[in-house]
C-alpha positions in Angstrom: -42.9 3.9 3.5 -45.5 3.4 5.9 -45.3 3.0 9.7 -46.8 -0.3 9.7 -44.2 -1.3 7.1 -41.8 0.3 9.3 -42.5 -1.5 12.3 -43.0 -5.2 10.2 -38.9 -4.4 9.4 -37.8 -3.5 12.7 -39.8 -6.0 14.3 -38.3 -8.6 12.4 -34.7 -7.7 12.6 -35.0 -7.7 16.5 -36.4 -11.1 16.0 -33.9 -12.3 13.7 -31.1 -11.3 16.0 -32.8 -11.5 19.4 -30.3 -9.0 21.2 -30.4 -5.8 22.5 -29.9 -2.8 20.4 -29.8 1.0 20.8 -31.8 3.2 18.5 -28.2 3.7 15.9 -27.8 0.1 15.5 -31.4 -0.3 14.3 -30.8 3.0 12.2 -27.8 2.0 10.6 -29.1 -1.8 10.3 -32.3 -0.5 8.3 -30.8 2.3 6.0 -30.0 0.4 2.9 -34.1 -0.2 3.2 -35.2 3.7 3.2 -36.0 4.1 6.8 -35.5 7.0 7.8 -34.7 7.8 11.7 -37.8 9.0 12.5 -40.0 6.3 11.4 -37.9 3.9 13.0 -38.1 5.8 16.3 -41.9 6.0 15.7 -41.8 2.7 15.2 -39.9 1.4 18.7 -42.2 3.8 20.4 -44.7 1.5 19.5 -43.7 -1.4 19.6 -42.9 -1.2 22.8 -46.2 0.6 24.1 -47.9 -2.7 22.4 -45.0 -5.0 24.5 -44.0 -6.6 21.3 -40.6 -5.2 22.4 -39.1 -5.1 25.6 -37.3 -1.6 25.8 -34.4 -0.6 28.6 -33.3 2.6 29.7 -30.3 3.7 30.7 -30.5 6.8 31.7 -30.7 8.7 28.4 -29.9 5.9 26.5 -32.3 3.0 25.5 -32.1 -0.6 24.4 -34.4 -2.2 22.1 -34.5 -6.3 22.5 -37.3 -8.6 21.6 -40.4 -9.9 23.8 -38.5 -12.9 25.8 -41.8 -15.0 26.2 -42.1 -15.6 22.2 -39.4 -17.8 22.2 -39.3 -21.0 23.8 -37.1 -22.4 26.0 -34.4 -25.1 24.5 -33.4 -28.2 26.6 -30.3 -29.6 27.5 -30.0 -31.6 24.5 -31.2 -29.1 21.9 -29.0 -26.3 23.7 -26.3 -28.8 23.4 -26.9 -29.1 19.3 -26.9 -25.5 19.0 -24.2 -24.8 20.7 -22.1 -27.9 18.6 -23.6 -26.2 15.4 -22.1 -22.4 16.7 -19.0 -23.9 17.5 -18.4 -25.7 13.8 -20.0 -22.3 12.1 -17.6 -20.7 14.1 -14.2 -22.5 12.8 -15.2 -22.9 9.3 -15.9 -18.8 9.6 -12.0 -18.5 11.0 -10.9 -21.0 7.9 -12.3 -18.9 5.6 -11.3 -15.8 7.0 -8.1 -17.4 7.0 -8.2 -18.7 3.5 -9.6 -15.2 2.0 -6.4 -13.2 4.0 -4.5 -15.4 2.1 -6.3 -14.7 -1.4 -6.0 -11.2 -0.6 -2.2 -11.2 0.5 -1.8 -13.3 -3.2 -3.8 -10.4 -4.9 -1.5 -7.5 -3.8 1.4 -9.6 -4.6 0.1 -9.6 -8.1 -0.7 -5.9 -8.0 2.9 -4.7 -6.9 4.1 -7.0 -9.7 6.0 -5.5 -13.2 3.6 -5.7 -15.8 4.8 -6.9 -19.2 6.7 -3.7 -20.4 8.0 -2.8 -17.5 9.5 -6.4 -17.3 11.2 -5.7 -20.6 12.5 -1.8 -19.2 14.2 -3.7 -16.7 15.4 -6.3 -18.0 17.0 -3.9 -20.9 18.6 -1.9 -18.0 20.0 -4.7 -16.3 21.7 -6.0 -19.8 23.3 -2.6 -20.0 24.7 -2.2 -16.8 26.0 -6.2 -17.4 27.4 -5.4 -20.1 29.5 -2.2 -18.5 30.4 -4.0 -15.5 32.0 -7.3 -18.5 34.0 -4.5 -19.9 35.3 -2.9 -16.6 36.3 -6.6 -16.0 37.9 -7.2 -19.4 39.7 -4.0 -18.8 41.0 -4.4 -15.3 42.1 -7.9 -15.9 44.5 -7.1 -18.6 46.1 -4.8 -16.7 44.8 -1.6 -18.2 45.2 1.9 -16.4 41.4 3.4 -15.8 42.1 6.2 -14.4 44.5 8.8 -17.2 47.6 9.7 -15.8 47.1 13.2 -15.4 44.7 12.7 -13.1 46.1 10.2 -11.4 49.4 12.5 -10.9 47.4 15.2 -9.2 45.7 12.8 -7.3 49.0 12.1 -6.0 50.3 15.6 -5.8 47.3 16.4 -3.4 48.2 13.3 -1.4 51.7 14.4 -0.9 50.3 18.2 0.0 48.1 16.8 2.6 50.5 13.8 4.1 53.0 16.6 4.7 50.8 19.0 6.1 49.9 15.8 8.3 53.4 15.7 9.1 53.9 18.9 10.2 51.0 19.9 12.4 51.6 16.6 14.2 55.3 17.6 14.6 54.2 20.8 15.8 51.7 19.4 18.3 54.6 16.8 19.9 56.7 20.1 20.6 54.1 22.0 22.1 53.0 18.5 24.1 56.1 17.6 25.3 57.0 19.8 28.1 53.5 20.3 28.7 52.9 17.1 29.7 56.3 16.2 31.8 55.0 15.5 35.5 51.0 14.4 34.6 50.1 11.1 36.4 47.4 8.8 34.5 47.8 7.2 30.5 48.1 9.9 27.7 45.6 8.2 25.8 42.8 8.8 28.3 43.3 12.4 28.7 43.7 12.8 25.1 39.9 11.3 25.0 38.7 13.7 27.6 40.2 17.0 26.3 39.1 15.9 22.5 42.5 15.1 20.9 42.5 13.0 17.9 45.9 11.0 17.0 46.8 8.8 14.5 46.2 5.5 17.2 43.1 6.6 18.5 41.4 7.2 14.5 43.5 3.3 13.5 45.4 5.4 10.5 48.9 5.0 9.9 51.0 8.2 7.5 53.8 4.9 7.0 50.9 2.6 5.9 49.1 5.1 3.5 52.0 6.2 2.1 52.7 2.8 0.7 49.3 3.5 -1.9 51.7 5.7 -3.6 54.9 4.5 -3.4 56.7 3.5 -6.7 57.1 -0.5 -6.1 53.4 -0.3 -5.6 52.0 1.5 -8.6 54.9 3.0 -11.0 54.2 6.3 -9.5 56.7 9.3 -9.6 60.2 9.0 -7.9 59.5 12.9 -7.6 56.4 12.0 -5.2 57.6 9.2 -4.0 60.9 10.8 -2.5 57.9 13.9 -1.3 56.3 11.5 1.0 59.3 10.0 2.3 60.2 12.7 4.1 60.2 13.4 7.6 
């Protein structure tokens, strides 16, 4: 493009806009035209040699604005207008901007929504694990066993292993505890928390309390395990 044609454009965007820019702005603001950055340099060079321009420097940096005594100067009552007419451009901008976030948050609802087949997947999915959940109801309301008994006799067997290893170690502990502890001032509960003891009050468990799970009033289990966890 020529240099003429070059300054016509950046002539007329200064114009248009009738701030200050720096050599980028104009750049970028001219690109989608084919201007490249030298012409347009060339072309505020001179246009502001010829004072069509009014150019600023900074230091090393420069600021392009248009020839002030082009325009003319409003009065009261036209600044007035203008400023009105800003002011309603400015809210209908926000109601749009508004109205288009909106549109937008609508659209990406949409997006992350199942299509078609993988409404029917899910819906498939959800009909199955219905239907299991029905028949675990069925079965548990008349009273049938779900777990087999052979598992639920080891089950019980390891819980009678553990309660009375439970048992003992806390037996064992009281013994050692005992004339350990004859003559120290303060609660036993506190100390315990310093040193790091655990005990069956400070975790809220009770060996009495879980040993009713298993006892054979509660769920027809074994009078071999249930005499077990009786014990002491």
């Amino acid at each position: 493009m020529s240099s003429a044609a070059a300054e016509a454009a950046v002539l007329n965007l200064l114009q248009q806009q009738n701030k200050p820019f720096s050599l980028q702005n104009v750049v970028d603001l001219l690109a989608h035209a084919g201007f490249k950055k030298a012409q347009i340099t060339k072309a505020l060079d001179n246009l502001g040699e010829s004072q069509r321009i009014i150019v600023k420097e900074f230091g090393k940096t420069k600021l392009f604005l248009p020839n002030q005594t082009q325009f003319s100067v409003l009065s009261k009552e036209e600044y007035d207008l203008k400023k009105n007419e800003i002011k309603e451009l400015q809210e209908a901008y926000q109601k749009e901007a508004a109205e288009l976030k909106d549109l937008e948050q609508e659209l990406q609802q949409w997006k992350n929504s199942l299509s078609d087949e993988e409404l029917e997947l899910e819906i498939k999915r959800l009909s199955k694990q219905l239907d299991e959940q029905q028949c675990r109801i069925v079965k548990l309301s008349s009273g049938a066993a779900l777990i087999p008994p052979e598992e639920r006799q080891a089950v019980e067997k390891r819980f009678a292993l553990v309660t009375d290893i439970w048992r003992k170690r806390r037996s064992i502990f009281d013994n050692i505890w005992g004339p350990i502890s004859e003559g120290l001032e303060g609660k036993t509960s506190d100390l315990f928390e310093e040193i790091g003891v655990d005990t069956d009050a400070s975790l809220g468990v009770s060996l009495p309390e879980l040993e009713k799970l298993v006892s054979p009033s509660a769920n027809g289990s074994s009078p071999h395990s249930a005499k077990r966890l009786r014990r002491t």
